[in-house]
C-alpha positions as CSV (number, residue, x, y, z in Angstrom):
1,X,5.4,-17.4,2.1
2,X,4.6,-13.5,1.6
3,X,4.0,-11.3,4.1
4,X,1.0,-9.2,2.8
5,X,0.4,-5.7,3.6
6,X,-2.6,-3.0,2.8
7,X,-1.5,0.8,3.3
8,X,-4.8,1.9,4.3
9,X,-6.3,5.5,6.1
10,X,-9.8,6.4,5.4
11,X,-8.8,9.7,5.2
12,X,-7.8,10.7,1.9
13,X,-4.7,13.1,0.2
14,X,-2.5,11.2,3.2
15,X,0.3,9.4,0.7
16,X,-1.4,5.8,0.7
17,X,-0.1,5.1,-3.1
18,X,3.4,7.2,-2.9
19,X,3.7,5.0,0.2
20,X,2.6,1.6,-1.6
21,X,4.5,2.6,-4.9
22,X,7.7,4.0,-3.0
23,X,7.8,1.0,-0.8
24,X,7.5,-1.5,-3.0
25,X,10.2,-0.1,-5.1
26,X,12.8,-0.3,-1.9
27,X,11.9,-3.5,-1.2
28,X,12.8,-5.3,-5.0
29,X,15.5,-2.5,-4.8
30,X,16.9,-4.9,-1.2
31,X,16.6,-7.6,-3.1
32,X,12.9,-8.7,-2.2
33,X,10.1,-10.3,-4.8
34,X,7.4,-8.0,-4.5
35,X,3.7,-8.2,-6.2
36,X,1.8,-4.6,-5.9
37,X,-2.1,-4.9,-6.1
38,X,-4.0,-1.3,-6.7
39,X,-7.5,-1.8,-5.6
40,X,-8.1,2.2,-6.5
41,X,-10.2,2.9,-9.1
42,X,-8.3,5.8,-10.1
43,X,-5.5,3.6,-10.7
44,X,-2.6,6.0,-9.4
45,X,-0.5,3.5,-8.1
46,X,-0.4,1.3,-11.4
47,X,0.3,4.6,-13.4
48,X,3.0,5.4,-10.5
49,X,4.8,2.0,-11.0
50,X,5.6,2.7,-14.7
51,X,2.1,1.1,-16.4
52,X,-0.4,2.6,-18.3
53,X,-3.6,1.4,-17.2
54,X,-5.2,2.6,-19.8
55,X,-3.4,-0.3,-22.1
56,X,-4.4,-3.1,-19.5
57,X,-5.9,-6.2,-20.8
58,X,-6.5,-7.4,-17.6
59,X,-7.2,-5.6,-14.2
60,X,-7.3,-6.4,-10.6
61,X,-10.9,-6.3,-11.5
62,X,-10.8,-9.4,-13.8
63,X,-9.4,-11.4,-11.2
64,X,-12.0,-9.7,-8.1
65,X,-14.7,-11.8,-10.8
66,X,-12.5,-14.5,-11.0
67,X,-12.4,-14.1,-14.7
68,X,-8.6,-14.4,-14.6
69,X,-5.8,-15.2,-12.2
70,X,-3.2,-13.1,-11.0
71,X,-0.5,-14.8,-12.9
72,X,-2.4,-13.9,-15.9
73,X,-3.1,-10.2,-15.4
74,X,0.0,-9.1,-13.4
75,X,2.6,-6.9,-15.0
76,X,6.2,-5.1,-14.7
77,X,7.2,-2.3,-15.7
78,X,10.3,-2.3,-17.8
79,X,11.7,1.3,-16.6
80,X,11.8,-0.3,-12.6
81,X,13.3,-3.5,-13.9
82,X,16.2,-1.2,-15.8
83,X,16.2,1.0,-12.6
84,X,16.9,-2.5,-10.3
85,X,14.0,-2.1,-8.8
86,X,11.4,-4.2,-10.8
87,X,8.1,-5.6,-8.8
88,X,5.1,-7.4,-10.6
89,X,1.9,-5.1,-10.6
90,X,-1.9,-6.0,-10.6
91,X,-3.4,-3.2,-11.7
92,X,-6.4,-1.1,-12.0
93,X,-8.3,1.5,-13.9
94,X,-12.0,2.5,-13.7
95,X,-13.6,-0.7,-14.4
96,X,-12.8,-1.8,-11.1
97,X,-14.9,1.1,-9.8
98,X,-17.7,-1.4,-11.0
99,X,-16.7,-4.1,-9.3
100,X,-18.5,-3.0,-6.0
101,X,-21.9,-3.2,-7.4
102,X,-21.1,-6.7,-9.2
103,X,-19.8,-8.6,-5.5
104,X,-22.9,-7.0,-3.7
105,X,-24.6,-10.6,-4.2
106,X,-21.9,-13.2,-5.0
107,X,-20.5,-16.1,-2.7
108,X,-17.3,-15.7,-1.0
109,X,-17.2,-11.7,-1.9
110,X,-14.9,-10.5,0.9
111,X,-12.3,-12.8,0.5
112,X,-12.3,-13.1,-3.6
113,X,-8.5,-11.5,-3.3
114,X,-7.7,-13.2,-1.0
115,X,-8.1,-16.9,-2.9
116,X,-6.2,-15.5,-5.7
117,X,-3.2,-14.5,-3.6
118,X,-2.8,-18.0,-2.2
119,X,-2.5,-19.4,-5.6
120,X,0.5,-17.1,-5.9
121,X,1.4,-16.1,-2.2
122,X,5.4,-18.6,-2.8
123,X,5.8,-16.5,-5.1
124,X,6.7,-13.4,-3.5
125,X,8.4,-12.3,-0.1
126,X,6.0,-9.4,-0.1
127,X,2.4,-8.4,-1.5
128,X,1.7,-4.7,-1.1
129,X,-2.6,-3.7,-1.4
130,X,-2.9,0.3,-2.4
131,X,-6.3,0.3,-0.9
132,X,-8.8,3.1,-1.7
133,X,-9.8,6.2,1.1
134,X,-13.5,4.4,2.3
135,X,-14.2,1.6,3.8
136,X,-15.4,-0.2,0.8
137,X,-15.9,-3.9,-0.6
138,X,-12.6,-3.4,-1.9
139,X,-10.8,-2.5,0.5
140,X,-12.3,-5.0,3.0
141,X,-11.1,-7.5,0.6
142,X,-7.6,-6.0,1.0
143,X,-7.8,-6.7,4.8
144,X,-9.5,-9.8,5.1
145,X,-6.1,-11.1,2.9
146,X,-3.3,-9.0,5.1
147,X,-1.6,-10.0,7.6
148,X,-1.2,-6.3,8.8
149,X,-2.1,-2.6,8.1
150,X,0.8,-0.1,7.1
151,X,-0.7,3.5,8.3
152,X,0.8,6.3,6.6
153,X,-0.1,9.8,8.3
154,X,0.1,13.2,8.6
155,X,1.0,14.6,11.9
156,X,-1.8,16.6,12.6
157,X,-5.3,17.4,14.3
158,X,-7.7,15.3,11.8
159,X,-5.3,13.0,10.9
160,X,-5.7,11.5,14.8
161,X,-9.4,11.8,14.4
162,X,-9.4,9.6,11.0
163,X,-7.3,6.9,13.0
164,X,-9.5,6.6,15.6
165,X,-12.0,5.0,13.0
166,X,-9.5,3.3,11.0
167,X,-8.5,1.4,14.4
168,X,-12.0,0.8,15.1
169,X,-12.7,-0.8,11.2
170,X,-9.6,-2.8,11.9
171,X,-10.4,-4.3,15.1
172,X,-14.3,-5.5,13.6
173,X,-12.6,-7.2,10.6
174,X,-9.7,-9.5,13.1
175,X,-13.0,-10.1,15.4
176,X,-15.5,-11.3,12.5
177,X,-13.3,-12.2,9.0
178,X,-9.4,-12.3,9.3
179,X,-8.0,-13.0,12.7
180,X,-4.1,-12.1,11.1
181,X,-5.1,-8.0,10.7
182,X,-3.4,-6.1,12.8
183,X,-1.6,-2.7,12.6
184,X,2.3,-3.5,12.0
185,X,2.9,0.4,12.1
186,X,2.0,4.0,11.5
187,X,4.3,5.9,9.2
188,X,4.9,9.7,9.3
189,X,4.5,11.4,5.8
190,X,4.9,14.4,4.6
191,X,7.0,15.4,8.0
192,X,8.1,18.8,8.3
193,X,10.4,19.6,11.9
194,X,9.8,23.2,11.6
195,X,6.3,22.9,12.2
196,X,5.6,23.0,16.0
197,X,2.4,20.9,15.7
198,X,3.6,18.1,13.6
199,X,6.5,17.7,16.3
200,X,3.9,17.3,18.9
201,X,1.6,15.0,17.4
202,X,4.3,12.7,16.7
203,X,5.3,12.8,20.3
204,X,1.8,11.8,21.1
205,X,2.0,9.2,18.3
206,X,4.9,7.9,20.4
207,X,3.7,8.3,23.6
208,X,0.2,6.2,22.6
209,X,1.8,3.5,20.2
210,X,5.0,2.9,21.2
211,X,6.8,0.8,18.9
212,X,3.7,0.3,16.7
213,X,5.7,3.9,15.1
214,X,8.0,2.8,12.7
215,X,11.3,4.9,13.0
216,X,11.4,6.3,9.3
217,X,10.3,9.4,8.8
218,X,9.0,10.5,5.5
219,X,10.1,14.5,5.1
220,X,7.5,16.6,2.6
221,X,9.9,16.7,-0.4
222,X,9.2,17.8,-3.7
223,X,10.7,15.1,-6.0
224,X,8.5,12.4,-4.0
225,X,5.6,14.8,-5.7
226,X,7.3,15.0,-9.1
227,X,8.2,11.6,-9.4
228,X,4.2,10.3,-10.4
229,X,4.3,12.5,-13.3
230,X,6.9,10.7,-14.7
231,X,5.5,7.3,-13.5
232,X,8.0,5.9,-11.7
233,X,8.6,6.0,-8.2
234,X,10.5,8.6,-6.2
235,X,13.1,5.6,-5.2
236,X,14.3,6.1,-9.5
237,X,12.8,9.7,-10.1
238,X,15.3,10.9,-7.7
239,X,17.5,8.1,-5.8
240,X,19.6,10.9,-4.2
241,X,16.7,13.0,-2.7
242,X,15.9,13.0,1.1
243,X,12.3,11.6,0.2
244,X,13.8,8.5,-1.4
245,X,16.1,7.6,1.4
246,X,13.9,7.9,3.4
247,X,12.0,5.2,1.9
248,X,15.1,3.2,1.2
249,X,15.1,3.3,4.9
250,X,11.6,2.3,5.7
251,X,12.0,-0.7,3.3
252,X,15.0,-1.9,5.3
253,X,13.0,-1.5,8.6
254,X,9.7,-3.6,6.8
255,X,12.3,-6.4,6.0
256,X,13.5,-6.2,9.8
257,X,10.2,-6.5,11.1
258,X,8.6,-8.4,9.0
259,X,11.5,-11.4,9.8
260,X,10.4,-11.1,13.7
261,X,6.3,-11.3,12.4
């Protein structure tokens, strides 16, 4: 059955999607069946995993209303698949931005994603959720499906702030609508050593969490920021650059832990 995963921070510009795309890549790259779900409205992550969301029939929105299932609206991207590094993407564009008006008043509206995984859940080994910077009805139906929260942050002042709520959201959602969520890890982005505060927040990151912080690091590396102009990940932008290994190796520690979940 899938282990399913949203990379969520409420604080925005942090690397949720390059996180989500990146990760999802290493994971079919090791081998693993992966389904992708962007619950953005801006719909970077489906344009960073080689799909045009402007040429979608159907969206993660369709299947939100229960208007189609996931196995009718998901896609690949034929450049990944080339690449060795193909997962299945439900993706989104702006319609979905709508979608939080339309659940206000319909029955079962927190876990509507989560039904429509189920149907598909043997499917996969993993199901990554790119969830949008708010707490919002989408993105608490990303958590009331996961069995854990992937953290990506920067290593600096507001960035501990903005966890301090995230944590808090977290812990009201596994005490009133999914008693799985938890936080598997927090993942350093955009790392750089030379910078004496970064070093010392990720000691404190350390010193509070423990082995809730995963061992990758992600460096600040150029080609990971090039790589959604092309729309493909950084893991086929750029397999040789230090960004991409380092993803190659946060996939590898993902599979480790999630065998021990």
């Amino acid at each position: 059955m899938a282990k399913i995963f949203c990379v969520a921070n409420q604080k925005g510009g942090v690397g949720k999607t390059t996180t989500t795309v990146n990760l999802a890549a290493g994971l079919a790259q090791a081998g693993q069946r992966v389904l992708m779900i962007d619950l953005d409205p801006q719909g970077n992550a489906t344009m960073g995993s080689g799909v045009d969301k402007r040429q979608l029939e159907l969206t993660v929105y369709d299947v939100l209303l229960e208007a189609a299932s996931i196995e009718e609206a998901r896609v690949t991207s034929q450049k990944l698949v080339d690449a060795g590094c193909g997962y299945d993407v439900l993706g989104a564009n702006r319609e979905l931005a709508g979608a939080e008006v339309e659940l206000v008043d319909v029955d079962r509206r927190e876990k509507r994603l989560r039904l429509a995984i189920d149907e598909v859940a043997s499917q996969y080994d993993f199901v990554l959720i790119d969830c949008p910077p708010s707490l919002s009805m989408l993105t608490l139906n990303g958590l009331c499906c996961a069995h854990g929260v992937i953290v990506p942050m920067q290593c600096e002042y507001f960035a501990l702030e903005g966890l301090t709520d995230l944590v808090n959201t977290i812990k009201q959602v596994h005490a009133n609508l999914n008693k799985d969520l938890a936080i598997i890890g927090l993942l350093r982005v955009m790392f750089d050593p030379r910078v004496t505060l970064q070093l010392q927040v990720s000691e404190q990151l350390k010193e509070h969490f423990g082995d809730k912080v995963f061992d990758a690091v992600i460096p600040r590396n150029v080609r990971l920021a090039e790589a959604p102009s092309f729309g493909v990940p950084g893991l086929v932008f750029d397999p040789a650059s230090k960004g991409a290994q380092a993803f190659v190796s946060f996939a590898q520690e993902m599979v480790a832990r999630s065998r021990v979940m």
